[in-house]
C-alpha positions in Angstrom: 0.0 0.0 0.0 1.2 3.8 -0.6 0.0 6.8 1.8 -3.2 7.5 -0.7 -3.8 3.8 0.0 -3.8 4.0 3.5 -5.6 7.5 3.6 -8.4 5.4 1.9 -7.8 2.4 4.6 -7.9 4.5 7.9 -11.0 6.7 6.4 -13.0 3.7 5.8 -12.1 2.6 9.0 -13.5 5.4 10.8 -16.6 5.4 8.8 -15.4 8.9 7.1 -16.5 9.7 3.5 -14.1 11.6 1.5 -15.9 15.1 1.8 -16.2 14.5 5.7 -12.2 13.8 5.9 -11.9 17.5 3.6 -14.2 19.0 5.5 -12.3 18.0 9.3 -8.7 19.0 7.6 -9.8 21.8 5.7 -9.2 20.6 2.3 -11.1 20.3 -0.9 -12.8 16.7 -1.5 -11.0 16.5 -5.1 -7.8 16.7 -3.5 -8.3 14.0 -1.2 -9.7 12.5 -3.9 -6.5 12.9 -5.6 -4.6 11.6 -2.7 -6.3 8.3 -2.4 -5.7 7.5 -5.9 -2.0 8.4 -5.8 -1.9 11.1 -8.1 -0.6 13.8 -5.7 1.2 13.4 -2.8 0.9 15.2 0.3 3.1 17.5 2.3 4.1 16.8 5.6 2.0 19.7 7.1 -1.1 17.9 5.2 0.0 14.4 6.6 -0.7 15.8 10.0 -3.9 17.0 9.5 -4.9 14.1 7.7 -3.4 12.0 10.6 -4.9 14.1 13.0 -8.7 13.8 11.1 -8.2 10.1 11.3 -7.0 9.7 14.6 -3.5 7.7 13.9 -0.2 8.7 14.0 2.0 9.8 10.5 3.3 6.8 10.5 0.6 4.7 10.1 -0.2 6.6 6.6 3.3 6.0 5.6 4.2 2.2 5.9 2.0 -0.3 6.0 4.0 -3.6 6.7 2.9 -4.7 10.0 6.5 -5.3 11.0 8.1 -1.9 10.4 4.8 -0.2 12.3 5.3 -2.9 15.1 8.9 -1.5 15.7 7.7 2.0 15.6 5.3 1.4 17.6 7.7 -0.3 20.3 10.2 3.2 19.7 7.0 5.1 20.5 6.2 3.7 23.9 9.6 3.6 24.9 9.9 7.4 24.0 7.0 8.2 25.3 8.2 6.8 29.0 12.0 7.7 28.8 11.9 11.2 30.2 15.8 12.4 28.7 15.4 16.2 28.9 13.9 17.8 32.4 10.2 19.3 32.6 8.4 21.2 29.3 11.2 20.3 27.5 10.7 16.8 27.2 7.8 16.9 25.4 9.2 19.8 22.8 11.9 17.6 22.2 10.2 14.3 22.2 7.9 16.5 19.4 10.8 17.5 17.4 12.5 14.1 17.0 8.9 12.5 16.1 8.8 15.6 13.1 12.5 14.6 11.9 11.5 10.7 12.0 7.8 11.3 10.6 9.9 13.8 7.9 12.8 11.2 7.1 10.0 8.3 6.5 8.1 9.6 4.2 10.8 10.6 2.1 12.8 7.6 2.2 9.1 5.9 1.5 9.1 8.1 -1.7 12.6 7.6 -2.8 13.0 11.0 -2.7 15.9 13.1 -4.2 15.2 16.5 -2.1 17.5 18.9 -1.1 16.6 19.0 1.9 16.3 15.5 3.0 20.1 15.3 1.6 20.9 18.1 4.0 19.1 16.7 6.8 20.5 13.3 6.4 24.2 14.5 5.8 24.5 17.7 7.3 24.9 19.9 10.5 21.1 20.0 11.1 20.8 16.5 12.0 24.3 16.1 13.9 23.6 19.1 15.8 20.0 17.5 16.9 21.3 14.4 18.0 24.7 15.8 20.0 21.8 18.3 21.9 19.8 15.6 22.6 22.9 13.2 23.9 23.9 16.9 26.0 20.7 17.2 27.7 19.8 13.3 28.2 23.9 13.0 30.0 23.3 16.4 32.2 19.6 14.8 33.1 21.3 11.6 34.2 24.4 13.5 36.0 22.0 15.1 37.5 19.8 12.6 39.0 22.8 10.6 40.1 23.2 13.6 42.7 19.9 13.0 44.4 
């Protein structure tokens, strides 16, 4: 299945016709339309309101082997309880690194060639998350080991 697949999937599911999934993310019927039969993709920004309509996560629009959604699945609790970075900014954080994953899936799913996947992927913005993130999850535990 693609993402317009799965758009179709998770809106039968919830018993949503296609005008009632445009109407909940502001969108006009003939683009979902367009969606579901895989002749445009959507943005990211779109994803999530789609996502959001359907009541699912991105990823669940954007693979569809049980496996790989099993494993994210699995990340996703484990995220969810592993509280790395102290008070409100857990959550921004935990947030941010869902964005980059959700962002980085669907374009690997797509095969995509962007720019800025490629600069994500190789570049500063990506190293620079991850050494932040490794900062404020060793100065959490330092911390808590003087308690």
């Amino acid at each position: 299945m693609n993402v317009g697949e799965n758009i179709r999937k998770y809106r039968k599911e919830k018993g949503l016709t296609q005008s009632e999934l445009a109407e909940k993310t502001h969108l006009a019927t003939n683009t979902i339309q367009r969606y579901e039969k895989g002749h445009r993709q959507p943005t990211m920004q779109v994803l999530e309101k789609i996502a959001d309509a359907l009541g699912i996560p991105v990823y669940r629009l954007t693979f569809n082997d049980e496996e790989s959604l099993k494993a994210i699945e699995k990340a996703e609790n484990i995220l969810k309880n592993f509280k790395f970075v102290p008070n409100d900014d857990s959550e921004k954080a935990l947030n941010c690194f869902k964005y980059l994953l959700d962002y980085l899936f669907i374009n690997w799913r797509q095969n995509s060639t962007d720019e800025s996947l490629i600069n994500i992927m190789n570049g500063k913005m990506l190293h620079d998350f991850l050494t932040n993130m490794l900062i404020l999850y060793n100065n959490d535990t330092n911390s808590n080991r003087d308690i």
